[in-house]
C-alpha positions in Angstrom: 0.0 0.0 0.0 1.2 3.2 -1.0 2.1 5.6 2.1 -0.4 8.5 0.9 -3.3 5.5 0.7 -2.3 5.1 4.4 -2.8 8.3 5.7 -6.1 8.6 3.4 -7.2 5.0 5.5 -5.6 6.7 9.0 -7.6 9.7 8.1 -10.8 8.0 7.5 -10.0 5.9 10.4 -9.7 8.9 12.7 -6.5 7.4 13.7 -4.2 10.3 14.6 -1.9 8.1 15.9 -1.4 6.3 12.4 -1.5 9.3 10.0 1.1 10.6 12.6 3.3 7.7 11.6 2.8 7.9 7.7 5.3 11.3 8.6 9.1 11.5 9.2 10.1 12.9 12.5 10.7 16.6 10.9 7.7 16.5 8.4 6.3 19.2 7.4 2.4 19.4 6.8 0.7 22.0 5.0 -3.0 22.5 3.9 -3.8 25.6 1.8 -7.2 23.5 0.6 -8.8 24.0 3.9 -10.7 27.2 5.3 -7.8 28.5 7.2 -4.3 27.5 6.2 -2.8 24.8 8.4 1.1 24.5 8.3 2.5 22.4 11.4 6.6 21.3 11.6 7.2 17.7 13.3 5.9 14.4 13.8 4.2 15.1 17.2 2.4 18.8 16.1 0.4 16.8 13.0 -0.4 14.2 15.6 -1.9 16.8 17.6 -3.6 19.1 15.0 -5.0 15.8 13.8 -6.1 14.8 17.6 -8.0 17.8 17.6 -9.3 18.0 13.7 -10.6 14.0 14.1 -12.8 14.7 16.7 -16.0 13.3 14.5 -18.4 10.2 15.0 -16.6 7.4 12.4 -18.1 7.8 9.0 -19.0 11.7 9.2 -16.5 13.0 6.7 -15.1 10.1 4.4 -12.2 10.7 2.3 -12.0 9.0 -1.5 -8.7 9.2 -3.7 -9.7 9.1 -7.5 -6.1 9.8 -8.6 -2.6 8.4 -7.7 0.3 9.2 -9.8 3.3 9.0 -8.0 3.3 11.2 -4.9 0.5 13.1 -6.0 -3.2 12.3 -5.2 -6.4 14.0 -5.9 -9.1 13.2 -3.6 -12.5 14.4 -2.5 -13.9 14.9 1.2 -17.4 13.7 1.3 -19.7 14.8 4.2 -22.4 12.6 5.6 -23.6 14.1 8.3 -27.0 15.5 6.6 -29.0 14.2 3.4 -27.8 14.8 0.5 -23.9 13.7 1.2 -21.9 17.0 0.2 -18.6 17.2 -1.1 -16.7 19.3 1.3 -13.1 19.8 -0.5 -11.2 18.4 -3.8 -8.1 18.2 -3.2 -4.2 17.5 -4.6 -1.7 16.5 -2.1 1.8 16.0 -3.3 4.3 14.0 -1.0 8.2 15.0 -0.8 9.2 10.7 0.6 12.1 10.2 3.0 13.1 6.4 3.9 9.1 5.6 3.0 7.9 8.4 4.9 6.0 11.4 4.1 9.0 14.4 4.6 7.3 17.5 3.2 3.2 17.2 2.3 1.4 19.9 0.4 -2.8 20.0 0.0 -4.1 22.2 -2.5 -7.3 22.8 -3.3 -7.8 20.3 -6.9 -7.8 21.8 -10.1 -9.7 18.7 -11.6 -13.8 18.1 -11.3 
């Protein structure tokens, strides 16, 4: 399994603890795709932002990659938590790897439909 289809699983898993480990120790994480730009240094602070941004019931927010090329995915945040599901973000992350980990990770709002 690929390490970005890890923290996708981690992430729908609301497993902060696992998505943490899909990062080196020095990683650096940053979402420009989200409402308010998230950029966090080290292993432990995405653990914690993630601690924090997982606080959901399972199944609330599911995330879905439709494109993996490389180090670079394109995936889209579904909501369930009224009728109809709503699609909350597209996004591209791109993945600098170091030793299998994820070393540098950028999320951009997608540029695809």
């Amino acid at each position: 399994m690929h390490i970005l289809e890890k923290y996708i699983a981690a992430l729908n898993n609301l497993d902060a603890d696992s998505l943490a480990q899909c990062f080196s120790e020095g990683a650096i994480f940053e979402d420009k795709a989200a409402p308010t730009v998230w950029r966090y240094e080290g292993r432990e602070n995405i653990r914690e932002i993630f601690k924090k941004a997982l606080n959901r019931k399972p199944g609330e927010m599911i995330a879905t990659i439709y494109s993996l090329e490389g180090n670079t995915m394109d995936y889209v945040c579904i909501s369930y938590k009224g009728t109809p599901k709503e699609i909350i973000s597209c996004c591209t992350g791109t993945a600098l790897l170091k030793n299998g980990l994820i070393d540098e990770y950028y999320v951009r709002k997608c540029e695809k439909k």
